[in-house]
Backbone as XML, in Angstrom:
<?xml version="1.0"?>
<chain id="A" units="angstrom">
  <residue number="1" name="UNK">
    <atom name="N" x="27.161" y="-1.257" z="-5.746"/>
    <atom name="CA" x="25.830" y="-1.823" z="-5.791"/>
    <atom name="C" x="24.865" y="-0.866" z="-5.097"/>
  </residue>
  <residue number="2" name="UNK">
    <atom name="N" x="23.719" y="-0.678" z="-5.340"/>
    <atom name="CA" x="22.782" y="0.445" z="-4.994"/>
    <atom name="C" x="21.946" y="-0.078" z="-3.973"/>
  </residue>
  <residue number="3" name="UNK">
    <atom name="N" x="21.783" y="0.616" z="-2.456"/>
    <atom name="CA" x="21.095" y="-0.180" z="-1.692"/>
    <atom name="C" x="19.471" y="-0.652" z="-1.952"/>
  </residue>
  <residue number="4" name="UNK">
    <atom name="N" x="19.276" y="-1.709" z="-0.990"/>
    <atom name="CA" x="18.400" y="-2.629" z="-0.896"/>
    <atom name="C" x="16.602" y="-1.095" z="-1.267"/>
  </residue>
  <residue number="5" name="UNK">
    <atom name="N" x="15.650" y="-1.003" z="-1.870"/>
    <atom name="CA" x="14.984" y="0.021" z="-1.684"/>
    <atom name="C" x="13.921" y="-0.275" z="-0.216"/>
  </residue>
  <residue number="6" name="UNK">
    <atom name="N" x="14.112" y="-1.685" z="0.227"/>
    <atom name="CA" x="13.619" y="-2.450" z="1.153"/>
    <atom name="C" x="13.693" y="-1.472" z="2.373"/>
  </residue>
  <residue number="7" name="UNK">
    <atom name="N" x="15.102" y="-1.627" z="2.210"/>
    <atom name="CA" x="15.759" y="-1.305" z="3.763"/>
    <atom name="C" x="15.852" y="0.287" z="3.473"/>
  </residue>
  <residue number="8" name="UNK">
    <atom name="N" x="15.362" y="1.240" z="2.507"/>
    <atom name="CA" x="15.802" y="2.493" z="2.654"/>
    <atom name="C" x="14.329" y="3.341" z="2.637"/>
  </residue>
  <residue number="9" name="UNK">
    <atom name="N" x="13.062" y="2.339" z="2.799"/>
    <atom name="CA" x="11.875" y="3.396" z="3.190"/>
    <atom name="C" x="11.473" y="3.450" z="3.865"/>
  </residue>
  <residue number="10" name="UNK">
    <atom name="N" x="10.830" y="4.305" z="4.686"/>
    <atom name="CA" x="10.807" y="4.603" z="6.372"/>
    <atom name="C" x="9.581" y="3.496" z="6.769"/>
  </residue>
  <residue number="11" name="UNK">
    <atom name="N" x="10.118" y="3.465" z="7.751"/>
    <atom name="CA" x="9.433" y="1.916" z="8.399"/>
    <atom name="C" x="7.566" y="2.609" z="9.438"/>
  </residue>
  <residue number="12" name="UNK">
    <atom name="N" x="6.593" y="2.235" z="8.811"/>
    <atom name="CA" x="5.457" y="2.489" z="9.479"/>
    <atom name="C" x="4.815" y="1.696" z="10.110"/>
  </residue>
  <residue number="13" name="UNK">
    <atom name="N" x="3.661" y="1.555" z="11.374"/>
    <atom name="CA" x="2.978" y="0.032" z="11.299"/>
    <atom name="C" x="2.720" y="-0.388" z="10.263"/>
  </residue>
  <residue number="14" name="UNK">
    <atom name="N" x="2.133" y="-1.754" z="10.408"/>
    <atom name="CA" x="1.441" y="-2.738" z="9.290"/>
    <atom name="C" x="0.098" y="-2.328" z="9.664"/>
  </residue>
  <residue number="15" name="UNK">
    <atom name="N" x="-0.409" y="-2.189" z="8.394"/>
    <atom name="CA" x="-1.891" y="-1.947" z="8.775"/>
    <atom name="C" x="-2.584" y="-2.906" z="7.845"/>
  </residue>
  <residue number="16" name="UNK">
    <atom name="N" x="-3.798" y="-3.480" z="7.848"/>
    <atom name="CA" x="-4.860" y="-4.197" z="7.514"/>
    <atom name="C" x="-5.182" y="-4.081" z="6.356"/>
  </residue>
  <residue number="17" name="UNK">
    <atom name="N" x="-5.799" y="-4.684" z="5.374"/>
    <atom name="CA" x="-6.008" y="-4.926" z="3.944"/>
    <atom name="C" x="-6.974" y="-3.676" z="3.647"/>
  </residue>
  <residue number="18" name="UNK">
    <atom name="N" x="-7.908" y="-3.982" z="5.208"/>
    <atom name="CA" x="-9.279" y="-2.636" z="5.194"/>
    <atom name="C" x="-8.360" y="-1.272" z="5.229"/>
  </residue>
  <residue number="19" name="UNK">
    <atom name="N" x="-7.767" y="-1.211" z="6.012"/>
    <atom name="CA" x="-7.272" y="0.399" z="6.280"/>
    <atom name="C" x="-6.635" y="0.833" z="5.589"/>
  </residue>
  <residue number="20" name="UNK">
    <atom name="N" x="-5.843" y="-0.526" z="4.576"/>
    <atom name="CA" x="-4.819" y="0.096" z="3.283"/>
    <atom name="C" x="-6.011" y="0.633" z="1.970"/>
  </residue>
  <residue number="21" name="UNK">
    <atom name="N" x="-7.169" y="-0.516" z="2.342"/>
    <atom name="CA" x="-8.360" y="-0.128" z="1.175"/>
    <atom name="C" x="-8.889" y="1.496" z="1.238"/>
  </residue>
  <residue number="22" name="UNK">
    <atom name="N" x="-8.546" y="1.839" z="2.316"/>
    <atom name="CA" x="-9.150" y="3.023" z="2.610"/>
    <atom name="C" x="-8.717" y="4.492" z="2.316"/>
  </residue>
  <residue number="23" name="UNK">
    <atom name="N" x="-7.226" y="4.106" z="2.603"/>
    <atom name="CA" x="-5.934" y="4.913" z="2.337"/>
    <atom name="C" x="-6.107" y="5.231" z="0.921"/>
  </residue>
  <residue number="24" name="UNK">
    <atom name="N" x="-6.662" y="3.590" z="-0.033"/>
    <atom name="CA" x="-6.003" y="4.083" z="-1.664"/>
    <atom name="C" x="-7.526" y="5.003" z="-1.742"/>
  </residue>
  <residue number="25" name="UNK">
    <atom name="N" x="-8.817" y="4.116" z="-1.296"/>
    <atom name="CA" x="-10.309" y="5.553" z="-1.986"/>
    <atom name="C" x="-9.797" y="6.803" z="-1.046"/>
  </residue>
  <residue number="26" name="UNK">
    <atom name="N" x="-9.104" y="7.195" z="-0.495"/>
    <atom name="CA" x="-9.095" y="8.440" z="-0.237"/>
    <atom name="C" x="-8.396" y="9.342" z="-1.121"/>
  </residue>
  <residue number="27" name="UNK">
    <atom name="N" x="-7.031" y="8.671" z="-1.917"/>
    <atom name="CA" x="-6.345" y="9.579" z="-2.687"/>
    <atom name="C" x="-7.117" y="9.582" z="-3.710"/>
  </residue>
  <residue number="28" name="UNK">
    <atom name="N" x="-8.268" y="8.548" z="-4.349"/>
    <atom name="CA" x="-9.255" y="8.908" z="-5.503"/>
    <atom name="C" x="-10.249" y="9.327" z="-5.113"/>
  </residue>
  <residue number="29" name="UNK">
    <atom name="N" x="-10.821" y="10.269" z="-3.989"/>
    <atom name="CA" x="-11.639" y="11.008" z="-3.035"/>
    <atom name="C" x="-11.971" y="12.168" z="-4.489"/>
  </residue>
  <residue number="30" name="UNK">
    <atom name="N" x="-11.640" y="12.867" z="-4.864"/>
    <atom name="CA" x="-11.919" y="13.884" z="-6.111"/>
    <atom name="C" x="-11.976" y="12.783" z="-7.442"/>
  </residue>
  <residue number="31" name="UNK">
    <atom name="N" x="-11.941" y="11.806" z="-7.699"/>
    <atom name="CA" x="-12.436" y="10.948" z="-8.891"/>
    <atom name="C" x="-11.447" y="10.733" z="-9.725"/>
  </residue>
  <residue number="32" name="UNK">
    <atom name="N" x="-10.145" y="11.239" z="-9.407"/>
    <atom name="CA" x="-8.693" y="11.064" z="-10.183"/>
    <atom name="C" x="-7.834" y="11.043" z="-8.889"/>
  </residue>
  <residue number="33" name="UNK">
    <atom name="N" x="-6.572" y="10.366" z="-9.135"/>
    <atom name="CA" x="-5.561" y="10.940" z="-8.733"/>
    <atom name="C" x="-4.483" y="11.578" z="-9.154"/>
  </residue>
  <residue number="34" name="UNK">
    <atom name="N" x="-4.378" y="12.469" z="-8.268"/>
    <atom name="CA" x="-2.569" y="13.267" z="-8.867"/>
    <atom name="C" x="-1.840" y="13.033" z="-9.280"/>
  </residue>
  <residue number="35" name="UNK">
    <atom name="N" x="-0.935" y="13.343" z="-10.127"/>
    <atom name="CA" x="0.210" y="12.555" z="-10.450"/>
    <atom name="C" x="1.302" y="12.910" z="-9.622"/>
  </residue>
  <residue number="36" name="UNK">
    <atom name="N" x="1.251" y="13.421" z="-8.354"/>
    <atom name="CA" x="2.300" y="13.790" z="-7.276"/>
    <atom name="C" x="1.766" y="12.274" z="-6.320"/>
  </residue>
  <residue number="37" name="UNK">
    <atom name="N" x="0.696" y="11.883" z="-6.473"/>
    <atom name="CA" x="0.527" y="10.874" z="-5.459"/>
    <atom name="C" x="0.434" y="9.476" z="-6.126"/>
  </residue>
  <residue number="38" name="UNK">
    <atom name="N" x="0.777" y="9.639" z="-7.054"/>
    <atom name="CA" x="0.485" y="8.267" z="-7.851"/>
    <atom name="C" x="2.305" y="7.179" z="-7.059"/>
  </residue>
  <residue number="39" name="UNK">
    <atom name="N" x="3.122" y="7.799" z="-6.736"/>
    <atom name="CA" x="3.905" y="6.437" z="-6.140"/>
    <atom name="C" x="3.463" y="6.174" z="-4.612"/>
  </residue>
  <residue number="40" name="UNK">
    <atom name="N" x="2.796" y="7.174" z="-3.591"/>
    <atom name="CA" x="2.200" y="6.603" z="-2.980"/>
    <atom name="C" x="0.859" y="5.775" z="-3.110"/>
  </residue>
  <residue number="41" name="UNK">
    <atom name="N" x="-0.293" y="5.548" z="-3.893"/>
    <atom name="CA" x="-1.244" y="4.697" z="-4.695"/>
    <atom name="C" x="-0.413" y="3.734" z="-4.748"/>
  </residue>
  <residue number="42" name="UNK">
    <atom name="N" x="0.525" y="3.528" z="-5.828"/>
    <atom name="CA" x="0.891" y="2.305" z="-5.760"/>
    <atom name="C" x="1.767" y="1.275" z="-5.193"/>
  </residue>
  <residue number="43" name="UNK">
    <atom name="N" x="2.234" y="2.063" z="-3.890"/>
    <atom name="CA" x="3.108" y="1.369" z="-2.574"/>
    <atom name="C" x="1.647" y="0.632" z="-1.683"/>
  </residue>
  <residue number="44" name="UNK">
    <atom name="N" x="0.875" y="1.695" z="-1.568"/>
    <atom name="CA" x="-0.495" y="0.976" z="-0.828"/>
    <atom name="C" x="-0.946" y="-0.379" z="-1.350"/>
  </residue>
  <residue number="45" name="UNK">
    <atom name="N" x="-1.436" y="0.379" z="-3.188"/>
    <atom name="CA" x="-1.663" y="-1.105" z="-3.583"/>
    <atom name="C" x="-1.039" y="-2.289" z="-3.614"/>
  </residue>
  <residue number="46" name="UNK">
    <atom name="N" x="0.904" y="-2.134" z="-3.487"/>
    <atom name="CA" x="1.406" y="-3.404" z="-3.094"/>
    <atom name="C" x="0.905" y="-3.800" z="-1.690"/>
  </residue>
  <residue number="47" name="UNK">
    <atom name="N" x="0.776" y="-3.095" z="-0.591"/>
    <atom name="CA" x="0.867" y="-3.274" z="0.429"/>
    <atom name="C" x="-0.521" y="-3.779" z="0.432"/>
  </residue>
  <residue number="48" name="UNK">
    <atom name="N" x="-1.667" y="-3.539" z="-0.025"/>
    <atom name="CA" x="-2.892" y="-4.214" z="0.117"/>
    <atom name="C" x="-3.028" y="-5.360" z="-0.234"/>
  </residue>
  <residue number="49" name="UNK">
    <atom name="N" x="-2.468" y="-5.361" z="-1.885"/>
    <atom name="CA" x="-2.141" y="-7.274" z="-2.336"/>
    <atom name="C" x="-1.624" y="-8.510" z="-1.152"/>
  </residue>
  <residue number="50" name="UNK">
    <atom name="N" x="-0.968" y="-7.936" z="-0.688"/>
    <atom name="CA" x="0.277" y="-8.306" z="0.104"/>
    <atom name="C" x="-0.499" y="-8.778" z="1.143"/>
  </residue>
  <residue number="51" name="UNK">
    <atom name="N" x="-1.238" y="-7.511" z="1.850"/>
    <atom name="CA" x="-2.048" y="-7.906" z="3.281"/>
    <atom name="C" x="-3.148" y="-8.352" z="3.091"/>
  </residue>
  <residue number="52" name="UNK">
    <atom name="N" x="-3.989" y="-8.789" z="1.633"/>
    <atom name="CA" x="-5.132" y="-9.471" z="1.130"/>
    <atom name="C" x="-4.565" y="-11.203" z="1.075"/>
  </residue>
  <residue number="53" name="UNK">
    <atom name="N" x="-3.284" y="-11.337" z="0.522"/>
    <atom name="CA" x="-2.922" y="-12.850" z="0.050"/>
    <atom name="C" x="-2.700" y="-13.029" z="2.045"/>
  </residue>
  <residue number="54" name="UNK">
    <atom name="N" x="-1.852" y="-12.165" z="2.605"/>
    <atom name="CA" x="-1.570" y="-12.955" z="4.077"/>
    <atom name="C" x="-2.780" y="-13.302" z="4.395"/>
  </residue>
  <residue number="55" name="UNK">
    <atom name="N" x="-3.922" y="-12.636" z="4.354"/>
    <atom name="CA" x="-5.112" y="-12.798" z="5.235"/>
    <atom name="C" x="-5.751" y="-13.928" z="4.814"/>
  </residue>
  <residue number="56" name="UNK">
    <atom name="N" x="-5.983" y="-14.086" z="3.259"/>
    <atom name="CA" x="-6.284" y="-15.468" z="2.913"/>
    <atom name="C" x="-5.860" y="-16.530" z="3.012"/>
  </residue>
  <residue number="57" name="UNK">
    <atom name="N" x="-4.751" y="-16.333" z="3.430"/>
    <atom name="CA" x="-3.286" y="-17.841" z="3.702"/>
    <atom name="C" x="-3.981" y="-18.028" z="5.445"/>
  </residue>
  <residue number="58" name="UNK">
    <atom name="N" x="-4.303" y="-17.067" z="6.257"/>
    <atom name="CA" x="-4.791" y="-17.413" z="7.354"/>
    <atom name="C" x="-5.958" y="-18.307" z="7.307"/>
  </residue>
  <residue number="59" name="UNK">
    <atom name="N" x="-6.820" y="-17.844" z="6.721"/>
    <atom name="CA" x="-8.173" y="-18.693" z="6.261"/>
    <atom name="C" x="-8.269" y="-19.788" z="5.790"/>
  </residue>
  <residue number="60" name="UNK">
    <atom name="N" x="-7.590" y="-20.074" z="5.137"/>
    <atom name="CA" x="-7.288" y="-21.441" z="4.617"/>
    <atom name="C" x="-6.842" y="-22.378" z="5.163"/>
  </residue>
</chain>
């Protein structure tokens, strides 16, 4: 069985919905992104969904 991909990517803080927002306009900073950075783009954008729904579950 092939491990968990959970448990095999390096562990960073949690950062904020804002600072993940910031992270993704920076890699589209030139008006495209790379296609060397396109699986980091879309680890952020999970990670922004993610820290957008927690933040609204607080609010509510």
């Amino acid at each position: 069985m092939s491990p968990d991909p959970r448990e095999t990517r390096p562990t960073r803080p949690t950062l904020s919905a804002a600072e993940l927002n910031t992270r993704i306009r920076e890699l589209w900073a030139d008006g495209e992104l790379p296609d060397e950075r396109r699986p980091e783009y879309e680890a952020l954008v999970l990670e922004w969904a993610a820290a957008t729904h927690l933040a609204m579950g607080r609010a509510a």
